[in-house]
C-alpha positions as a Markdown table, in Angstrom:
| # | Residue | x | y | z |
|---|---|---|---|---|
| 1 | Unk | 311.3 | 100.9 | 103.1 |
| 2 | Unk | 311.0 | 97.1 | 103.1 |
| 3 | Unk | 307.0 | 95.5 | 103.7 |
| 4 | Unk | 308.3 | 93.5 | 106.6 |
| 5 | Unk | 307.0 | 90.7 | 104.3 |
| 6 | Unk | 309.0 | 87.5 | 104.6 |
| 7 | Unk | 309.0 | 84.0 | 102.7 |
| 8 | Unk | 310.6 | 81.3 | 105.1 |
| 9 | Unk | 312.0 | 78.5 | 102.7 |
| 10 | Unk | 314.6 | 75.6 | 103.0 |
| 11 | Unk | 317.8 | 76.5 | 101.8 |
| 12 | Unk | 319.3 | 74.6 | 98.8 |
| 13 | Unk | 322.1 | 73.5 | 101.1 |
| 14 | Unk | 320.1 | 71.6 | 103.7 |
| 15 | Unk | 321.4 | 68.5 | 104.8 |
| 16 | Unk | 317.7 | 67.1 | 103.8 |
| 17 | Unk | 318.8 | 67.6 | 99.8 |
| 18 | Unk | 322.3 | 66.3 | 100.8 |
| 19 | Unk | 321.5 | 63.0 | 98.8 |
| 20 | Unk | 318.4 | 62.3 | 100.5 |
| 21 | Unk | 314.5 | 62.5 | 99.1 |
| 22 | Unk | 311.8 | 64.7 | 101.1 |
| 23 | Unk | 309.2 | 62.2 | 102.2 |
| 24 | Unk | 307.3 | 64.5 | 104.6 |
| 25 | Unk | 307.2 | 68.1 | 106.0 |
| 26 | Unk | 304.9 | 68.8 | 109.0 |
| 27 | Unk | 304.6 | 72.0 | 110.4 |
| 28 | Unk | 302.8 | 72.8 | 113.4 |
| 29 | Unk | 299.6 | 72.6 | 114.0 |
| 30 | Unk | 299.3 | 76.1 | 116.2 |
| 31 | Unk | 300.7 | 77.7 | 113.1 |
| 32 | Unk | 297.2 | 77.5 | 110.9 |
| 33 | Unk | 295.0 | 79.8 | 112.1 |
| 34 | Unk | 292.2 | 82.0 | 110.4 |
| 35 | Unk | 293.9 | 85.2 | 109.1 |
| 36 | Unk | 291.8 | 88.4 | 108.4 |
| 37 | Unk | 291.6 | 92.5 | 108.0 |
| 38 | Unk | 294.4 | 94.9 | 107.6 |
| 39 | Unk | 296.2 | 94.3 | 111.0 |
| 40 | Unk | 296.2 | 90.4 | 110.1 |
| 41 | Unk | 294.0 | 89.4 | 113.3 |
| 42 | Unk | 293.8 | 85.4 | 114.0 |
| 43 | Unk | 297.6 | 85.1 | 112.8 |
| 44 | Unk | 299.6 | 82.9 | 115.4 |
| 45 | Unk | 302.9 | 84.6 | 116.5 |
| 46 | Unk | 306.9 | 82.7 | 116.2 |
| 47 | Unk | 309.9 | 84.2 | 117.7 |
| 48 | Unk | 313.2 | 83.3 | 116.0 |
| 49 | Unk | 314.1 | 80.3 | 117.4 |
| 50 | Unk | 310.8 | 78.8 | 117.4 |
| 51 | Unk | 310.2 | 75.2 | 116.1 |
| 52 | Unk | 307.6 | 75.5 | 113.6 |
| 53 | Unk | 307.7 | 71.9 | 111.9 |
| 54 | Unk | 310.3 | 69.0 | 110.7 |
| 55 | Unk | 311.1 | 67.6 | 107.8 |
| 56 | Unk | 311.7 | 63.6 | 107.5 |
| 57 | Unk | 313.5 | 61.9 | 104.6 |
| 58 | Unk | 313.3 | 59.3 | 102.7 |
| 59 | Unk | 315.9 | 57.3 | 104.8 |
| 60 | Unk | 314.3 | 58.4 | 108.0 |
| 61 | Unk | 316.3 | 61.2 | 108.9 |
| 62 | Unk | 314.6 | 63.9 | 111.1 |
| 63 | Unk | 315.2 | 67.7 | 110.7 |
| 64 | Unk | 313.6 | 70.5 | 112.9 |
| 65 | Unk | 312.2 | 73.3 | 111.1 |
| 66 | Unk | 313.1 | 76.4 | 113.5 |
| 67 | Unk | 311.8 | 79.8 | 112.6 |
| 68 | Unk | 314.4 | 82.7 | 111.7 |
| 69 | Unk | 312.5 | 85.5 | 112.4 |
| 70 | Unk | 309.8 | 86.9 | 114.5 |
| 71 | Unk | 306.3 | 87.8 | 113.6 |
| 72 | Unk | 303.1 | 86.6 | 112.3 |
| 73 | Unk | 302.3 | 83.7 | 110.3 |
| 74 | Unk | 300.3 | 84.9 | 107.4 |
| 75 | Unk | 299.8 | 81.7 | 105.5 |
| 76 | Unk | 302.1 | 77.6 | 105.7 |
| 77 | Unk | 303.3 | 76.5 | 102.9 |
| 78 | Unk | 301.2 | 74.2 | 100.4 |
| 79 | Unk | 303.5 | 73.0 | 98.5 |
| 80 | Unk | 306.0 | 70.9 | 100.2 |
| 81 | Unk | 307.0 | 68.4 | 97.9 |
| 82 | Unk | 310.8 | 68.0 | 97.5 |
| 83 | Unk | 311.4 | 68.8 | 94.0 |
| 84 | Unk | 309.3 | 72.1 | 94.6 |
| 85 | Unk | 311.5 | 73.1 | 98.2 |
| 86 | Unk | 314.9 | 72.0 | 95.8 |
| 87 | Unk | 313.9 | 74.3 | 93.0 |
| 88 | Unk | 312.3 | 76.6 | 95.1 |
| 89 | Unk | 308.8 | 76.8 | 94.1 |
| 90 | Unk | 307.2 | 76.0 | 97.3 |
| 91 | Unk | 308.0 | 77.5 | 100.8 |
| 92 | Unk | 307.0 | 76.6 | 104.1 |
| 93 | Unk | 305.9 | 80.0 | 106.0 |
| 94 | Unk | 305.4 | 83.4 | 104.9 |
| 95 | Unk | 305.7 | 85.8 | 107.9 |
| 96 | Unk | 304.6 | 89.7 | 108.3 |
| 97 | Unk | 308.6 | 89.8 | 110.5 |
| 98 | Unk | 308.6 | 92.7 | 113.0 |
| 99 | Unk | 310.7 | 95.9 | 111.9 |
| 100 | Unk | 313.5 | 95.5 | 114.7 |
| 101 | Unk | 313.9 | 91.6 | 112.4 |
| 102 | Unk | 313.7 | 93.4 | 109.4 |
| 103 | Unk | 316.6 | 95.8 | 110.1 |
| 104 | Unk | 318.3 | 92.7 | 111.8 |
| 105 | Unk | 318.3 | 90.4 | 108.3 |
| 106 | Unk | 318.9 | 93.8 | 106.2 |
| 107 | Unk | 322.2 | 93.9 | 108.2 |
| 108 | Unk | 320.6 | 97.2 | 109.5 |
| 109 | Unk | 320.6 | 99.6 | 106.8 |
C-alpha cells in the first residue's frame, strides 16, 4: 500500500529547460504554513488544477506552476535553482495526495 506521499517536481521536458535558464520560481504564498502532529494540522490544502507558483526564465518567459494532485502541502521546495530542478535534486512541493489521487496516478491498481 503506497504512503500517499508525493514529491511534485518539474519534469525534464518543460518548455522552461527547452534552451532557456531558470531565473526565478515563486510559489504561493498560502502554500507555507506551519505543519505539525500526526494528522499534519496547519498544512494548506491544493486540488489538482490549482496554481501553486510560476516559474520565469531567463528571457522572460512566464510558466504557471499548477498542482497535479490533491492534498496537503507538507513542505515547498528550497531548492529551486535551475541546475538542481534539471538534474532533479530540488522539487517544488511535497504533498500527503488523498487515496482516491493515489489510486488515480497508480493507474488504479
Amino acid at each position: 500500500s503506497p504512503n500517499h506521499v508525493c514529491v511534485v517536481r518539474l519534469a525534464a521536458t518543460h518548455p522552461c529547460f527547452d534552451g532557456r535558464r531558470v531565473s526565478s520560481v515563486t510559489l504561493a504564498s498560502h502554500l507555507g504554513g506551519n505543519v505539525s502532529g500526526k494528522k499534519k494540522k496547519g498544512a494548506a490544502h491544493v486540488d489538482a488544477g490549482d496554481d501553486v507558483g510560476e516559474v520565469v526564465c531567463d528571457d522572460g518567459a512566464r510558466f504557471p506552476l499548477v498542482a497535479g494532485v490533491r492534498g496537503r502541502v507538507l513542505e515547498r521546495g528550497a531548492r529551486l535553482a535551475h541546475d538542481d530542478l534539471l538534474r532533479r535534486e530540488g522539487f517544488l512541493l511535497i504533498v500527503l495526495a488523498t487515496a482516491k489521487d493515489v489510486e488515480r496516478l497508480l493507474g488504479g491498481r
